[in-house]
N, C-alpha and C positions, 0 to 999 in steps of 0.2 A: 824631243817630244814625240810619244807616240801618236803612228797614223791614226786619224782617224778613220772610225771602219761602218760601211754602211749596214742600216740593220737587215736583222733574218730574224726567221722567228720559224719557231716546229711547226712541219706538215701537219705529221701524224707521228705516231708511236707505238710501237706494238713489240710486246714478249715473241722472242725466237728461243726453244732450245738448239745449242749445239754439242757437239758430238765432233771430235777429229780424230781420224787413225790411227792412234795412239789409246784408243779408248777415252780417253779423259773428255768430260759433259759437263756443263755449264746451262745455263742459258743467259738470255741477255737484251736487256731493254733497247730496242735499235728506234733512233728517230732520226726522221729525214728533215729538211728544210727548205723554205723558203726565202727568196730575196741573197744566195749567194752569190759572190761576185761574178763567178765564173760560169754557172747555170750547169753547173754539174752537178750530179747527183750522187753528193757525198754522205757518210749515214755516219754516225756516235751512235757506238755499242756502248750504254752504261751496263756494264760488271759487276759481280758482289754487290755487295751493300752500297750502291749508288748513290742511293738519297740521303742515306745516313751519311756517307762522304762530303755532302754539299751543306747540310745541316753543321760540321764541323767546323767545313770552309767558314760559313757564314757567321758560328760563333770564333770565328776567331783563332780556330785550330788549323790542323796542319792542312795543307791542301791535297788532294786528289790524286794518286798517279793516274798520267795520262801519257798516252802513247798514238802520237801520227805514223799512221802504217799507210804506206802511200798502195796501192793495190799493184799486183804481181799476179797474173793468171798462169803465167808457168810455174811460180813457185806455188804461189798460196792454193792452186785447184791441183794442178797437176803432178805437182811432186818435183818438181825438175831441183839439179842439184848444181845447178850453174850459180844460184845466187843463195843469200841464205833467210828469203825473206819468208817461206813459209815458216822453216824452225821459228823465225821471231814472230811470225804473229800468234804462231801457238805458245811460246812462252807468255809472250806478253798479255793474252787472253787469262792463263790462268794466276799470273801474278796479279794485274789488274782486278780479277776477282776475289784475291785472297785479302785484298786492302781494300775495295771499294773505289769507282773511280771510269773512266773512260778510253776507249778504242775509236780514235777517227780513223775509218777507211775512207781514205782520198782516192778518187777517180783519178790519179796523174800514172798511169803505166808508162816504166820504162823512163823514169827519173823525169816525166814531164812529156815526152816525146812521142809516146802513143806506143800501140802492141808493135803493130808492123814493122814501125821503125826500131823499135827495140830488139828485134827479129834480124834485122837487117844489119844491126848493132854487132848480134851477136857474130854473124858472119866476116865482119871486119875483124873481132876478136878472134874468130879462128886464124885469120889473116895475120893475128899476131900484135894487133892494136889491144890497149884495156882498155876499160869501160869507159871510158871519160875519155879516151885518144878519139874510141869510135863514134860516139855522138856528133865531137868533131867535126871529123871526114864525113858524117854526115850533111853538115851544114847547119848543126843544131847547137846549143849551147853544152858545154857539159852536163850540168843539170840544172834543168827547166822547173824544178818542182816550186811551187807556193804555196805558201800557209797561211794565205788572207782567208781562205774560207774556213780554214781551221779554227782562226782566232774567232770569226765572226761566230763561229759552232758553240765555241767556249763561253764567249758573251752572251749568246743567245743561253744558255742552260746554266750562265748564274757561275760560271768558275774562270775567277780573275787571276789566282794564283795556280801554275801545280808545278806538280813534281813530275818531271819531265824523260819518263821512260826511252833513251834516247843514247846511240853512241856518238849523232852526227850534231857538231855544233851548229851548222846552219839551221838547223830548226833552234835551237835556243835561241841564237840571234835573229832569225827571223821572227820568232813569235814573240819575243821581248819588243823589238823595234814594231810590230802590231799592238800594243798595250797588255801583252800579255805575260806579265810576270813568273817567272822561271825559279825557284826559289832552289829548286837542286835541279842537277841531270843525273840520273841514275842510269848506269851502264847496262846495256843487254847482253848474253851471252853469246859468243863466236864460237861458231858452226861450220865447221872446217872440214872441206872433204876433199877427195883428190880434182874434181870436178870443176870445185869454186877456190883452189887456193889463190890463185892468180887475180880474181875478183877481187876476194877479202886483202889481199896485199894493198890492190890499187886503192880501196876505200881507206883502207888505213890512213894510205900515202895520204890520203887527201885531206882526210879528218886533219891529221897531224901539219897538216898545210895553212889551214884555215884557221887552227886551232894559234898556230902561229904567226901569222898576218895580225891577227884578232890582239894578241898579245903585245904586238910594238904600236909604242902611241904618235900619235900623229905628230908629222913637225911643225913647230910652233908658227903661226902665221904671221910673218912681220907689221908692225904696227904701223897703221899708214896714216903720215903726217897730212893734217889737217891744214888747206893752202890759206894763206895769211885773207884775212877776210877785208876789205879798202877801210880806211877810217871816213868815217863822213864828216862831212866839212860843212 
């Protein structure tokens, strides 16, 4: 049974153009919220034809792409080439716009564990640790990220079903096991350079880890004998 998820409801809302490096401009409907779990200040970028997306949803049509971009300020500001989250948020921005649909930027840097430590992350990987050894040796989980407030973002804006812009299966499972129905995942493009091979391997590993866990079902729990109840007399 999905959790249940406490409500949120929209701050505000307000038109942004953007514009990335690459040239390519969009703009895009960003609202903020209220009452999420975590008291971060996460935002939904609606894309393209937004509303027409939800109008579909709601008749009955296909649902939404949407895409959880968990936030990265070396990649996604500064260009860094250690991981390859800027390329995806700039794919994903303009696919999302070519279909109508949503961009949650999640405030979790550094898979949950904040900038510094992410920083600190990287260091251990020079050290010769991936990305998921270093969090680790940190003292940290491998990743920390959640998508309660993502789900609560969806519910709040009216989209029960999407299509799930996503290589990583922990967000499907995640946001399924939040009430939020997953009806495809659709793969993002790998962004491969000499910089991030080593990263992109270890995520692989991992997707393909999880993907597999996820796939063997559980052993059947033995039935347990009910103790003989006294006859009354």
């Amino acid at each position: 049974m999905p959790e249940a998820l406490p409500v949120a409801t929209v701050r505000t809302q307000v038109t942004v153009p953007l514009t990335f490096p690459d040239g390519y401009a969009t703009s895009t409907r960003v609202f903020t919220f209220k009452g999420l779990v975590d008291g971060r200040e996460h935002l939904a970028l609606g894309l393209g034809d937004w509303a027409g997306a939800l109008d579909r949803l709601a008749a009955g049509g296909e649902p939404p792409l949407v895409r959880p971009h968990s936030e990265c300020l070396t990649g996604d500001v500064f260009g860094s080439q250690r991981c390859d989250c800027g390329p995806q948020l700039r794919e994903a921005v303009q696919r999302i716009a070519e279909t109508g649909g949503f961009l949650l930027y999640l405030r979790q840097e550094g898979r949950g564990i904040g900038l510094y430590a992410k920083l600190d992350a990287y260091a251990l990987q020079d050290a010769g640790l991936d990305t998921y050894q270093a969090n680790v040796a940190l003292g940290r989980g491998e990743d920390e990220r959640d998508y309660t407030a993502a789900a609560q973002m969806l519910t709040t804006l009216g989209v029960p079903r999407i299509r799930l812009l996503s290589n990583n299966p922990d967000k499907a499972e995640q946001l399924t096991r939040l009430g939020v129905a997953v009806v495809e995942r659709v793969p993002t493009g790998i962004y491969l350079s000499p910089a991030n091979a080593d990263y992109l391997a270890a995520k692989a590993a991992k997707a393909a880890e999880t993907e597999a866990a996820e796939a063997v079902p559980s052993p059947p729990v033995p039935a347990r004998r009910t103790p003989d109840r006294p006859v009354s007399r």
